[in-house]
PDB file of N, CA, C and O in Angstrom:
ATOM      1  N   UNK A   1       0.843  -1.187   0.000  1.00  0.00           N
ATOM      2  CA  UNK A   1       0.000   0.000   0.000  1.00  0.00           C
ATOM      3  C   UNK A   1       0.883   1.245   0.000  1.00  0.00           C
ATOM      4  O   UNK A   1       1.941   1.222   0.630  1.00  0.00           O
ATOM      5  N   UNK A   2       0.492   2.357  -0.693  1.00  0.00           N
ATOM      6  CA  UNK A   2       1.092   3.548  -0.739  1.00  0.00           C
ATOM      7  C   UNK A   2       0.669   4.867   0.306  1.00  0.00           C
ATOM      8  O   UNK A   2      -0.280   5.649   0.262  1.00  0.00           O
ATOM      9  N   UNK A   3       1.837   4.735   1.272  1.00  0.00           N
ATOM     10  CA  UNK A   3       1.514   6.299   2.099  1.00  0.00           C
ATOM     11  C   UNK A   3       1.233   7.355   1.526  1.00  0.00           C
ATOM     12  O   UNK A   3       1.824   7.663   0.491  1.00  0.00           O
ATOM     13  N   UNK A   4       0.352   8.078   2.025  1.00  0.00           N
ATOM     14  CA  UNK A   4      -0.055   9.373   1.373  1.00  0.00           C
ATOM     15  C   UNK A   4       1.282  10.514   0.725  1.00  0.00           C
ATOM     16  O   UNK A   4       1.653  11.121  -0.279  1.00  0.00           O
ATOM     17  N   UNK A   5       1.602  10.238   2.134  1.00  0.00           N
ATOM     18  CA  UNK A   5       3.569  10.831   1.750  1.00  0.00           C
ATOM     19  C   UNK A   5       3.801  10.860   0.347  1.00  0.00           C
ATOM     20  O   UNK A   5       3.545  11.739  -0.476  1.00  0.00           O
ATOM     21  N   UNK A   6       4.363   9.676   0.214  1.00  0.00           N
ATOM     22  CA  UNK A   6       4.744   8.523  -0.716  1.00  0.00           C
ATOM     23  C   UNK A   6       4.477   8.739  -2.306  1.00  0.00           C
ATOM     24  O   UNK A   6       5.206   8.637  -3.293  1.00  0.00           O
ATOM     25  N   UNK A   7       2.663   9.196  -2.055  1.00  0.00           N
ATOM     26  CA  UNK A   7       2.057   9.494  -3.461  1.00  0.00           C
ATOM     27  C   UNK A   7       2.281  11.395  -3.692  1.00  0.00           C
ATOM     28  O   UNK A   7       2.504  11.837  -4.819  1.00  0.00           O
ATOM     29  N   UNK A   8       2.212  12.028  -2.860  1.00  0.00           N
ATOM     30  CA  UNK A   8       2.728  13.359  -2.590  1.00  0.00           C
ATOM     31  C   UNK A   8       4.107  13.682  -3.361  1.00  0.00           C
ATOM     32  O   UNK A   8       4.308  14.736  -3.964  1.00  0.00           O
ATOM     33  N   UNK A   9       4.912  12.755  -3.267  1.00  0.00           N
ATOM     34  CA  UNK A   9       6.004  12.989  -3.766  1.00  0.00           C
ATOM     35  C   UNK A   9       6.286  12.871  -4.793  1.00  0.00           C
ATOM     36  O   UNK A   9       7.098  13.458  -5.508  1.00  0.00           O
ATOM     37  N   UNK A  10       5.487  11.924  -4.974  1.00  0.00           N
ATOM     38  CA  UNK A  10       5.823  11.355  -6.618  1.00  0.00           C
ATOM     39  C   UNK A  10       4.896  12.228  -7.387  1.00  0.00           C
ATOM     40  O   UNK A  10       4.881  12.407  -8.605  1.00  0.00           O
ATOM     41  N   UNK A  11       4.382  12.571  -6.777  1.00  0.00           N
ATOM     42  CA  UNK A  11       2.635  13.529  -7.934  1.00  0.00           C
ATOM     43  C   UNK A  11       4.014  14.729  -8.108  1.00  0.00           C
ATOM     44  O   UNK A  11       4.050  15.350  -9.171  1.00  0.00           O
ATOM     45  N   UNK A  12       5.381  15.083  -6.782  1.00  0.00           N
ATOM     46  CA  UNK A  12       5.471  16.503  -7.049  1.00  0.00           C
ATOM     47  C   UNK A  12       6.955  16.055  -7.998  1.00  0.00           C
ATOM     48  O   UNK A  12       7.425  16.912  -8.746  1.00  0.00           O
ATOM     49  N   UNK A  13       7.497  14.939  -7.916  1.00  0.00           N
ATOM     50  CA  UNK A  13       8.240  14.599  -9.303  1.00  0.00           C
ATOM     51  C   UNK A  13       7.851  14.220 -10.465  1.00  0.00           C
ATOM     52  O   UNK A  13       8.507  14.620 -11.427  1.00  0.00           O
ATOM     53  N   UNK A  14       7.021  13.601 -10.627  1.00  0.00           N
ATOM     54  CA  UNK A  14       5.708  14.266 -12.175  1.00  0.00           C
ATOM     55  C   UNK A  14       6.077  15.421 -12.684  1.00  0.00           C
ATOM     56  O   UNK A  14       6.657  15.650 -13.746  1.00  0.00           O
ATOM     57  N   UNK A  15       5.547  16.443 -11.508  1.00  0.00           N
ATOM     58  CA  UNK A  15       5.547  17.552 -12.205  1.00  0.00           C
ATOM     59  C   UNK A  15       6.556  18.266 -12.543  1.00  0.00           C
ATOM     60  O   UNK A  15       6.427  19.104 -13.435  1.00  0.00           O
ATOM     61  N   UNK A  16       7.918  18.048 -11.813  1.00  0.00           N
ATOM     62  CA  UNK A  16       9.276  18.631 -12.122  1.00  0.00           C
ATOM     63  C   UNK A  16       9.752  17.664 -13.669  1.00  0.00           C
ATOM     64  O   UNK A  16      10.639  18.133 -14.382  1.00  0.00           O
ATOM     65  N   UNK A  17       9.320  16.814 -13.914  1.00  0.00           N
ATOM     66  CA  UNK A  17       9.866  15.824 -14.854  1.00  0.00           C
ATOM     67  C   UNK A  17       8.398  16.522 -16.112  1.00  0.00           C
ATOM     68  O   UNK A  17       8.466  16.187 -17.295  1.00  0.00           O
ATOM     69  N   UNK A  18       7.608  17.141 -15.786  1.00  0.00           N
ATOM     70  CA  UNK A  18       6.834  17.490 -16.641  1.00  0.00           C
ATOM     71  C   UNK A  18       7.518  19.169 -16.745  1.00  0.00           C
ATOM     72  O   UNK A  18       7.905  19.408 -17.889  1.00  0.00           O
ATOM     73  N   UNK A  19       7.653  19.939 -16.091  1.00  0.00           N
ATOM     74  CA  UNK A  19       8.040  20.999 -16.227  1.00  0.00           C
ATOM     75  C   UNK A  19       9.664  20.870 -17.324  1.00  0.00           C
ATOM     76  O   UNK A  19       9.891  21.567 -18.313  1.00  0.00           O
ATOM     77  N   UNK A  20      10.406  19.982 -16.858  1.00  0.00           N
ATOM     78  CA  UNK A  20      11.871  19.859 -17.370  1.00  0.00           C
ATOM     79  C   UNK A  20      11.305  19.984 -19.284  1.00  0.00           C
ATOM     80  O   UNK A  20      11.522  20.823 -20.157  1.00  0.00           O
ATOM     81  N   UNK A  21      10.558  18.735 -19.250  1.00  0.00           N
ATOM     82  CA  UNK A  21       9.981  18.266 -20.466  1.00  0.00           C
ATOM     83  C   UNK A  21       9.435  19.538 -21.244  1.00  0.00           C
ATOM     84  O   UNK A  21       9.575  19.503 -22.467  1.00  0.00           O
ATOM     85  N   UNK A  22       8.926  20.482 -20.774  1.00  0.00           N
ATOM     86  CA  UNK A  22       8.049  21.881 -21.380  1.00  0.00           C
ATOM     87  C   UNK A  22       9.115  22.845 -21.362  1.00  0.00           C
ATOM     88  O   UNK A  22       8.913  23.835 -22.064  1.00  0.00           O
ATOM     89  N   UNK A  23      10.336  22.791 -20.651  1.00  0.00           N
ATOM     90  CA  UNK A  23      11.560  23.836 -20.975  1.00  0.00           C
ATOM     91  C   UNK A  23      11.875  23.414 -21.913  1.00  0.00           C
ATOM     92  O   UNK A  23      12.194  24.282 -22.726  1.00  0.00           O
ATOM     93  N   UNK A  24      11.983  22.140 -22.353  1.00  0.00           N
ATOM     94  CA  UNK A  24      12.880  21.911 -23.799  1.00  0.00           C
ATOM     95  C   UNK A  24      12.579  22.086 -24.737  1.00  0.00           C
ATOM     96  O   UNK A  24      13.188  22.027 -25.805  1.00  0.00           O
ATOM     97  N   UNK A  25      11.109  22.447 -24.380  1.00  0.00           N
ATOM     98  CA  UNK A  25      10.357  22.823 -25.855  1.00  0.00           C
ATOM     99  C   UNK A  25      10.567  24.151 -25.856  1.00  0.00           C
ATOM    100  O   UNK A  25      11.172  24.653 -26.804  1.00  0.00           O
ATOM    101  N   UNK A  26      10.043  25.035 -24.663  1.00  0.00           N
ATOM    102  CA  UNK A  26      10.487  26.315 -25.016  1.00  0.00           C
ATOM    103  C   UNK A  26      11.528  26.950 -25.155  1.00  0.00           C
ATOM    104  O   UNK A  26      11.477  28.174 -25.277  1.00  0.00           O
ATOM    105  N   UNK A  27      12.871  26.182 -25.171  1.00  0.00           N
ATOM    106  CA  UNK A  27      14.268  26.547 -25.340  1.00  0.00           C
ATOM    107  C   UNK A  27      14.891  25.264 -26.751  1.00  0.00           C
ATOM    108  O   UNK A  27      15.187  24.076 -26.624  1.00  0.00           O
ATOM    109  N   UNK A  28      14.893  25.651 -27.295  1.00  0.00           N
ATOM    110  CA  UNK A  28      15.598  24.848 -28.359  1.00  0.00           C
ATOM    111  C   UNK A  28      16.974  24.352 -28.359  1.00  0.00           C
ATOM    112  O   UNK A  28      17.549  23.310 -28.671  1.00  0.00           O
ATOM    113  N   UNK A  29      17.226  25.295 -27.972  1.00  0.00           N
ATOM    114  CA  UNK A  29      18.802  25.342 -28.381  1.00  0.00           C
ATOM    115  C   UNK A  29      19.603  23.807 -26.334  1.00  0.00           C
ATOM    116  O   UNK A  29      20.657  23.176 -26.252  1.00  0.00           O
ATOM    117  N   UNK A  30      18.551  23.897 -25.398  1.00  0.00           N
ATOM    118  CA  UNK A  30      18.577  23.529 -24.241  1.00  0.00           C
ATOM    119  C   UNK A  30      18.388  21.952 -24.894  1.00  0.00           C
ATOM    120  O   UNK A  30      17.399  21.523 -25.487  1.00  0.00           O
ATOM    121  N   UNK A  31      20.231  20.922 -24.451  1.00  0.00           N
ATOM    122  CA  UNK A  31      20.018  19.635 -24.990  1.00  0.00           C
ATOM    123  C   UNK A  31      19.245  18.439 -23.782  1.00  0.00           C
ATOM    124  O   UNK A  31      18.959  17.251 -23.928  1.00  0.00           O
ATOM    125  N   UNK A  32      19.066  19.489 -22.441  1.00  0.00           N
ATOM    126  CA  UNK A  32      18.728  18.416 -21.030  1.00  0.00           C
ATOM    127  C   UNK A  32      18.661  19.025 -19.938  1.00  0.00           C
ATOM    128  O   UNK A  32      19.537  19.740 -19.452  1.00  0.00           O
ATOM    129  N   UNK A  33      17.570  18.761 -19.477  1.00  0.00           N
ATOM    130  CA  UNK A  33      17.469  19.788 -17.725  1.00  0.00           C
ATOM    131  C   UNK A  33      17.926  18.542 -16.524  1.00  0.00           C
ATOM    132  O   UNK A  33      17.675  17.344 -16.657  1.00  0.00           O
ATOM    133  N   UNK A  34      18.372  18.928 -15.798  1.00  0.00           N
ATOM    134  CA  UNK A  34      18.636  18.647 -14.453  1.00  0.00           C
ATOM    135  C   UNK A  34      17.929  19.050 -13.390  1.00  0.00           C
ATOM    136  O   UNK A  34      17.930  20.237 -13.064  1.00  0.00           O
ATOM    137  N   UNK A  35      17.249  18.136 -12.726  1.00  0.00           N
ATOM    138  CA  UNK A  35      16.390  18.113 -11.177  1.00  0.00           C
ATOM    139  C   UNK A  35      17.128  17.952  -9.992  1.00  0.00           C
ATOM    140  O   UNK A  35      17.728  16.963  -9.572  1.00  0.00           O
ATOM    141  N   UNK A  36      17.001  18.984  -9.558  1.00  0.00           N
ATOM    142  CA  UNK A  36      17.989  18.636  -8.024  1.00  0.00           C
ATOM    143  C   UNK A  36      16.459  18.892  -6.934  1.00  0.00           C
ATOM    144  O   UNK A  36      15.411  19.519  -7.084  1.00  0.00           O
ATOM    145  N   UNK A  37      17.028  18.047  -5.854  1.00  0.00           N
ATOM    146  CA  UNK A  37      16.022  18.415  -5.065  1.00  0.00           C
ATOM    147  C   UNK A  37      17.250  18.296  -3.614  1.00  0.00           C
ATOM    148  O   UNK A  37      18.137  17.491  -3.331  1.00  0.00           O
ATOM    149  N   UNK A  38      16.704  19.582  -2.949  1.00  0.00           N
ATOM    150  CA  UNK A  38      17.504  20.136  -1.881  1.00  0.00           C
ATOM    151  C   UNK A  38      19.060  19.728  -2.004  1.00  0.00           C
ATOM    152  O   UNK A  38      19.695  19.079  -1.172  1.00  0.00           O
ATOM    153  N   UNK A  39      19.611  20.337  -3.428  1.00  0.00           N
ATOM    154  CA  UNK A  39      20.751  20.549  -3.478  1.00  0.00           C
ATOM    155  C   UNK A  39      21.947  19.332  -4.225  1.00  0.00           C
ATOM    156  O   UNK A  39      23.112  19.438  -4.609  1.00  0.00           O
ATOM    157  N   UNK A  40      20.729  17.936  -4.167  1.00  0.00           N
ATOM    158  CA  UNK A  40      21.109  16.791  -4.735  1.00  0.00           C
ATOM    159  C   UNK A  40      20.835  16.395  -5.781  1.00  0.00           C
ATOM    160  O   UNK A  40      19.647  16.076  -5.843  1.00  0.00           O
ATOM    161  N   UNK A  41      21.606  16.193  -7.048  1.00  0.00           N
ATOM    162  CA  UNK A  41      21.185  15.424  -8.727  1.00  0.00           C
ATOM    163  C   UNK A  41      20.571  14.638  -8.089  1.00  0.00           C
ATOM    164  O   UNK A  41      21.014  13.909  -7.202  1.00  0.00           O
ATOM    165  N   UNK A  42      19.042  14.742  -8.645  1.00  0.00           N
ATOM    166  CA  UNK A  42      18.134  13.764  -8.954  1.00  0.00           C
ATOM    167  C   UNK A  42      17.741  12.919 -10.260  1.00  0.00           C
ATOM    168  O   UNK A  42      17.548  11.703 -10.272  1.00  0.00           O
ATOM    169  N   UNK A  43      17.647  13.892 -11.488  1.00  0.00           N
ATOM    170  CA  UNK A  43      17.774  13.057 -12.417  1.00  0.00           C
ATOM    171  C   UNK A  43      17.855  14.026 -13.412  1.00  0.00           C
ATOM    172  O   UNK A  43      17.500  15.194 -13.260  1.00  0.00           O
ATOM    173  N   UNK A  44      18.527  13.338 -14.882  1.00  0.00           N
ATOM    174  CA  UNK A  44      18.429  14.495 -15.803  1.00  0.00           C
ATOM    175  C   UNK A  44      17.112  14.173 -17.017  1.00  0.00           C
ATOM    176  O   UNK A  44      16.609  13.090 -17.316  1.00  0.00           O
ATOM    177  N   UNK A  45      16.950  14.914 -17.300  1.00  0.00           N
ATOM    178  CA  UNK A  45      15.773  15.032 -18.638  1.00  0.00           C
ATOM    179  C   UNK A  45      16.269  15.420 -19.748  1.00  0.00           C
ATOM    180  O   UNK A  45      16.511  16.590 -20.043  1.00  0.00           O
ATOM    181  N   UNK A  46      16.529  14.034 -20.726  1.00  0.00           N
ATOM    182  CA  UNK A  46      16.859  14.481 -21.977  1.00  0.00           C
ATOM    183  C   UNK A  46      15.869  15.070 -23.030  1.00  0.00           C
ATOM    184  O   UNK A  46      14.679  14.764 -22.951  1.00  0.00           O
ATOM    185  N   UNK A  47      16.303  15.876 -23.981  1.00  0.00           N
ATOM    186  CA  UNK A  47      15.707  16.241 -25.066  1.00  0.00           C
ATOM    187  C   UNK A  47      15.071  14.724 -25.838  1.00  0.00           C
ATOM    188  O   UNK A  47      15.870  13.869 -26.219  1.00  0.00           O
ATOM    189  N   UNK A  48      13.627  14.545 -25.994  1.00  0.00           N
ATOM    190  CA  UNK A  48      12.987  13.369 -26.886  1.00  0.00           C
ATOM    191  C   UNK A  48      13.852  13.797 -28.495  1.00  0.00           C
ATOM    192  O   UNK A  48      13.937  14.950 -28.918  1.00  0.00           O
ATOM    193  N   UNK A  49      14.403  12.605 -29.173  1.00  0.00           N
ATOM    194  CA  UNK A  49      14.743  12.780 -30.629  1.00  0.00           C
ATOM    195  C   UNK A  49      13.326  12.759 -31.294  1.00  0.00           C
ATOM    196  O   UNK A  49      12.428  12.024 -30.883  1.00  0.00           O
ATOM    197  N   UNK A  50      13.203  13.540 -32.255  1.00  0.00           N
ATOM    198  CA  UNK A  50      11.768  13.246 -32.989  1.00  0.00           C
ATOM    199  C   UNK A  50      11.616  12.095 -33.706  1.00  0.00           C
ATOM    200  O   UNK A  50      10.546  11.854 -34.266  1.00  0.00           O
TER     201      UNK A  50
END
């Protein structure tokens, strides 16, 4: 079973992994964003190849 916590967190890395995803569109020239959370690489987001 999933703690409320648990799902909280992940709903709010969704949205950083959805936000990363919508910079790359609005920056072209941007080949990958990086997520840090409190100061730590969390993960990077590459540019999708078409």
């Amino acid at each position: 079973m999933t703690r409320p916590l648990d799902a909280g967190v992940r709903g709010a890395f969704d949205d950083a992994v959805r936000e990363a995803e919508a910079m790359l569109e609005r920056y072209p020239v941007c080949e990958a964003v990086e997520i840090f959370v409190d100061g730590r690489f969390v993960r990077d987001v590459p540019r999708r190849l078409n």
